[in-house]
N, C-alpha and C positions, 0 to 999 in steps of 0.2 A: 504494500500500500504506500503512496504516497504520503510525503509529510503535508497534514491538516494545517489550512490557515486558518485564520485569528477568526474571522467571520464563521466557519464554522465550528472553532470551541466554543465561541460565544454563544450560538444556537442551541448548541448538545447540552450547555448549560442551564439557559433557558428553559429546553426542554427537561430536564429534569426536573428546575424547581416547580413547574406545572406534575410533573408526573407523581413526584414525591408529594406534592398536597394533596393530590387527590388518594393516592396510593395509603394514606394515613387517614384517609377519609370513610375508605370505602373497599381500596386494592382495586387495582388494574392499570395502575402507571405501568405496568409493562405494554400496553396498548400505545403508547404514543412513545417508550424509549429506543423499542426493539425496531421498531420499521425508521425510527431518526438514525438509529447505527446501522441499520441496513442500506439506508442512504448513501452515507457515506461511502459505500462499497464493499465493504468489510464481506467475509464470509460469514451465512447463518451461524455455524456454529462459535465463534470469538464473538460474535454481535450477541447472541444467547449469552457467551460466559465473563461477556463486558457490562451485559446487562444486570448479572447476579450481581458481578460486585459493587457498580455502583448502587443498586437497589439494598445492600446491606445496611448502608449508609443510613438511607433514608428512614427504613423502617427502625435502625437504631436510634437517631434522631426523635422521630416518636415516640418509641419507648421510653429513652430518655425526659424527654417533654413529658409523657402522663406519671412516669415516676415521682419525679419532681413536684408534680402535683400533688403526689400522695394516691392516684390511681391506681397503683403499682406498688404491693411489697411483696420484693424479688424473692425473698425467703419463702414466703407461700409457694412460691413455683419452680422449687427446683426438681421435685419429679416429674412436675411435668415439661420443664426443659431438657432435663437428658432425655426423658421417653420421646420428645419430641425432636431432638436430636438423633438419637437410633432411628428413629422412624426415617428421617430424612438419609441420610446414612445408608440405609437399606434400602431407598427409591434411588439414588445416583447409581449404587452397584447395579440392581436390577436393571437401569437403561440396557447393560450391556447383554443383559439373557433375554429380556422379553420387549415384545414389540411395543408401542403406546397407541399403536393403533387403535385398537375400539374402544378404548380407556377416551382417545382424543373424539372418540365421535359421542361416546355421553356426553359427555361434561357440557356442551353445550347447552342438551336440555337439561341438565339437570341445571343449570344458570337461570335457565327459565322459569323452571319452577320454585327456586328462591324466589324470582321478582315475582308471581304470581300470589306466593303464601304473603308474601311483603305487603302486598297490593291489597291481599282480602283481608287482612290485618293490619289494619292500621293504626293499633295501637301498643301494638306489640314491640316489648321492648322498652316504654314510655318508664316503666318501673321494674323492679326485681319481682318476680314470682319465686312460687314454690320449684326447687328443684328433682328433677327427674332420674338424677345420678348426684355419688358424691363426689367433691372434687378429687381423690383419690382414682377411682372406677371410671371419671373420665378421663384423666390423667392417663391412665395405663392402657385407655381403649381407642377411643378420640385421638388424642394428640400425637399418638405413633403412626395413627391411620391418617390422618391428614400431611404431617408430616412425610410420609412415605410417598402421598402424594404430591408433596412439591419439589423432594426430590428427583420424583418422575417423572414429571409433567408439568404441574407449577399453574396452571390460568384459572382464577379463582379460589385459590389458597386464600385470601386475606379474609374473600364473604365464610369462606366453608370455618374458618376459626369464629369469626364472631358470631355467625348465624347458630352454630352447633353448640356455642355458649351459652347465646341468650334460651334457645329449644331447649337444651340438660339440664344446664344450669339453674336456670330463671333467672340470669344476670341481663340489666338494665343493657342499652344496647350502647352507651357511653361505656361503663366498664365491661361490654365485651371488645367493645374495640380496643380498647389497652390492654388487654390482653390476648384479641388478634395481635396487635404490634410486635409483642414480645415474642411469640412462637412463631410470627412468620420471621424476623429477625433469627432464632433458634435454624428453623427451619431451612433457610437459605445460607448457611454456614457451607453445610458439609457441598451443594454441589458448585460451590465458589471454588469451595477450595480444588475440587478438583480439575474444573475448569484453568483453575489459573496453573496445579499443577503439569496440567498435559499444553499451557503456553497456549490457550485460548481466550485470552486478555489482552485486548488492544489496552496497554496503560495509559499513554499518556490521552485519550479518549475518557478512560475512565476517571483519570487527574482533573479533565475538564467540567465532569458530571457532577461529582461525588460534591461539591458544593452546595450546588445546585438541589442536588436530594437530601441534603442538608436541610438546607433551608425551608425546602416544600416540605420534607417531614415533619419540621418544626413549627411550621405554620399552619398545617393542615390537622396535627394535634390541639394546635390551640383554640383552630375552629372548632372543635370534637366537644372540648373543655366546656367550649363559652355557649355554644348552641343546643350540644346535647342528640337524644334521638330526632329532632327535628332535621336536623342536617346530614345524620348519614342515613335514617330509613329512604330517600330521595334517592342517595348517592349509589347506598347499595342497589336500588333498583336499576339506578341509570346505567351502570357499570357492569351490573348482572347480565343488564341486553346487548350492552356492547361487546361484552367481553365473546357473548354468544354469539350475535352476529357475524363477529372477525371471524372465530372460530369454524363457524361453518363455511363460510365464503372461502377460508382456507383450504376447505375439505372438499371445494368445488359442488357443495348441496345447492344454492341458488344456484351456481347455475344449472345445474339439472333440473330444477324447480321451474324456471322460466326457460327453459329450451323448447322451443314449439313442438 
């Protein structure tokens, strides 16, 4: 690749801190990071393993930002960070034995039908309810299985931790999103690191980003703080379609839907 000019770090940057607000909002800043590093030229896979790393940033950011708050006490969660750690751990390995084929043609609807349950609930999430698991039993169940999935696949990790929260839990949809933050941060360790070590890391690209995901992570947590369920039950719907959308259109399903 050639050496990037100044106009387009600038952009990559840009782009991030949009991606990381919303990414701490809702998940799915990968929808607007991964096709700006594809831009650039880069091959899919470095644009994938460029994308991890900046994206740790962001959602550490977040984390950071609802700790701080007192959203977050990390001590409560550390089985569910290593369980959720293993899990991820265990999706990077599997790329290499099993396809993600039909794994990649659910998940779309099942995106869907997040935003659908969101939709005919609208009020869900607004307070804590009664929980349907402890946090223990989701800890050991939940968060190895989601986790394994963002190892493996990754499009809608951020809704699948909060939504699975507030459903088991009966956690408010403000603190499930900080603590989506913290296990999608968990979660996206292990296929960074392998990424960066088989030298799929355009760095000085991701020098450019990591700012930028900063900063969106930082501010897209504070909007979370100050608004509460009003602003991400919205987010997660909008982000849920999107994320679907792409998803399929990558799979070439519109078009075979609209082929005369």
């Amino acid at each position: 690749m050639e050496n990037p000019d100044l106009i387009t770090l600038l952009a990559l940057f840009m782009l991030a801190l949009v991606a990381g607000a919303i990414d701490a909002m809702a998940g799915g800043g990968g929808l607007l990071t991964v096709p700006g590093l594809l831009a650039t030229g880069m091959d899919p896979i470095s644009a994938l393993g460029t994308n991890k790393l900046q994206g740790c940033f962001g959602t550490a950011a977040a984390t950071f930002r609802f700790w701080r708050h007192k959203r977050l006490v990390l001590s409560e969660h550390l089985v569910g960070i290593g369980a959720t750690l293993a899990g991820a751990l265990a999706g990077a390995v599997a790329v290499f034995f099993i396809s993600p084929h039909h794994l990649r043609t659910l998940i779309p609807f099942l995106l869907i039908a997040i935003a659908l349950w969101l939709l005919c609930q609208p009020r869900l999430g607004d307070v804590a309810r009664k929980a349907r698991l402890s946090p223990l039993a989701y800890s050991l169940t939940m968060l190895p299985l989601i986790g394994f999935y963002d190892g493996f696949l990754g499009p809608g990790t951020g809704s699948f931790y909060a939504l699975s929260a507030v459903a088991l839990l009966g956690l408010s949809l403000e603190e499930a999103t900080a603590r989506a933050k913290l296990f999608n941060f968990t979660s996206n360790l292990a296929p960074t690191l392998y990424f960066a070590l088989q030298g799929k890391v355009v760095w000085l690209y991701a020098a450019a980003m990591v700012p930028g995901m900063i900063l969106g992570g930082t501010l897209g947590a504070h909007l979370v703080l100050r608004h509460g369920a009003r602003l991400v039950r919205p987010m997660l719907v909008v982000m849920s379609l999107a994320m679907s959308a792409k998803l399929l259109w990558d799979q070439g399903l519109f078009t075979a839907i609209l082929k005369p």
